[in-house]
C-alpha positions in Angstrom: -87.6 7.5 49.9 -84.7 5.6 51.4 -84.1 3.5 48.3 -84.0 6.9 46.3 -81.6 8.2 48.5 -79.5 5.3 47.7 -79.8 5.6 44.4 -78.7 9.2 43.8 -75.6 8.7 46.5 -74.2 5.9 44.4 -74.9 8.3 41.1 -72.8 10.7 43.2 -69.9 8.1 44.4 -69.9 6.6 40.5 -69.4 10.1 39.3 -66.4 10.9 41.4 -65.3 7.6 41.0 -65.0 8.1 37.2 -63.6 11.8 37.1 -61.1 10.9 38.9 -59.6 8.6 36.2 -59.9 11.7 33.9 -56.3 13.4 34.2 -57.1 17.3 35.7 -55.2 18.7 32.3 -57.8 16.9 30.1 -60.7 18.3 32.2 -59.2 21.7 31.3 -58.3 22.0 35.4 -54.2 21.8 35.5 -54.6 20.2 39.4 -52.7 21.3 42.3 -49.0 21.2 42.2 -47.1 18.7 43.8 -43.1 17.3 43.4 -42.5 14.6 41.8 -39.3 12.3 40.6 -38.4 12.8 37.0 -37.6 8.8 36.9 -38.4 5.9 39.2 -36.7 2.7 39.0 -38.7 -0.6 40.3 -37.3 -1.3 43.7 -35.9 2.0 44.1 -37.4 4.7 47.0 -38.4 7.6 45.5 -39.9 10.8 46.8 -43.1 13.3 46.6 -44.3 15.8 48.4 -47.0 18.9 47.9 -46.4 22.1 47.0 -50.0 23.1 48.1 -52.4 21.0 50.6 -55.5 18.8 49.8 -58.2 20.9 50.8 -60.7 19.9 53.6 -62.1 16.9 53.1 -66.1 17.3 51.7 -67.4 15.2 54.5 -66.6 16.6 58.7 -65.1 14.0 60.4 -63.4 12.1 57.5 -59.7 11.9 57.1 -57.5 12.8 53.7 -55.5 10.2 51.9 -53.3 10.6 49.3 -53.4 8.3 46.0 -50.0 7.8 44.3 -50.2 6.1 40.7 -47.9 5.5 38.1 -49.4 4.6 35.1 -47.9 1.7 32.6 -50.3 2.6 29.6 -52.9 -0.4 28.7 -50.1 -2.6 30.8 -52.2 -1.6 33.6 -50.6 0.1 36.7 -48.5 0.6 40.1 -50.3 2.7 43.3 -49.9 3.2 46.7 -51.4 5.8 49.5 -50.2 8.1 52.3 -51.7 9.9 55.2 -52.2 13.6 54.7 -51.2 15.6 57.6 -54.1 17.6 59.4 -53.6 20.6 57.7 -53.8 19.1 54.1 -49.8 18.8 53.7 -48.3 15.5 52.9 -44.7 13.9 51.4 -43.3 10.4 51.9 -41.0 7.9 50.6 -42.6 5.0 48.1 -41.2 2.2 46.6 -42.6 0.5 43.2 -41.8 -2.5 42.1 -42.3 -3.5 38.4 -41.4 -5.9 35.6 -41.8 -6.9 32.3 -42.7 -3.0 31.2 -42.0 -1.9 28.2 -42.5 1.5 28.6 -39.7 4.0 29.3 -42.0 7.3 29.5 -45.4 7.2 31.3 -47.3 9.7 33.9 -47.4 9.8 37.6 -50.9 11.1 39.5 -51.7 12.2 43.0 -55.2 12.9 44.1 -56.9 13.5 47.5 -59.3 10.9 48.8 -62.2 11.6 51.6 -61.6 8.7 53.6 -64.5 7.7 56.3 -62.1 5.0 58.0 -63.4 1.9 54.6 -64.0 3.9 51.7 -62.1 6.9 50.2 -63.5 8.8 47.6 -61.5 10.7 45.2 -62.2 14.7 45.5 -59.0 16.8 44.3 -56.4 16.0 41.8 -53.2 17.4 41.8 -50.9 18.2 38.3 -50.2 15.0 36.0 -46.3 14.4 35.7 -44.5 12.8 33.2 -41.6 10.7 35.1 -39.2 7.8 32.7 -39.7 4.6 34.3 -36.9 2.0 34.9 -37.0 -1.9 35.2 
């Protein structure tokens, strides 16, 4: 019984897992909204905020993370995470620092993780955003 409990939580935690590299506007959900920069340029703060708040985590107890990544095509990828506040709300200042991209137009993402203090799991997108990147 155990092993099959086992079994169907990591069915569960792959599933999420792979969702969440499914943009919201290609699962037909647009996401929650969120600001965004319309450029970034390596090296450079930049910042983001929500419009609306993560919603309570799935799990009681857990805390909410927020995922920040910018996307550089098949040239792989830049990310970073913040602390939600308790009521779901969350902004900040990041910094990414790239090279050697070639890309001058690419997407930013934002999703909320359900973090149990090792692991989070991904459990709300907010909107994809096109931003210009500069090197």
């Amino acid at each position: 019984m155990r092993l099959g409990k086992l079994i169907g939580s990591a069915s569960v935690a792959a599933a999420l897992v792979i969702g969440s590299a499914i943009p919201a506007s290609a699962a037909g959900r647009p996401g929650l909204p969120w600001n965004s920069p319309p450029r970034i340029t390596s090296g450079v703060p930049f910042q983001i905020a929500s419009i609306a708040s993560c919603p309570a985590v799935p799990t009681p107890g857990d805390s909410v993370l927020v995922q920040i990544s910018l996307s550089f095509g098949s040239g792989g990828g830049s990310g970073d995470v913040l602390a939600a506040n308790a009521n779901g709300s969350w902004s900040g200042s990041l910094t990414f620092s790239f090279s050697g991209v070639d890309l001058r137009q690419t997407t930013i993402t934002a999703e909320c993780l359900d973090f149990d203090g090792s692991t989070g799991v991904p459990y709300a997108q907010y909107q994809v955003r096109h931003t210009q990147i500069f090197g």
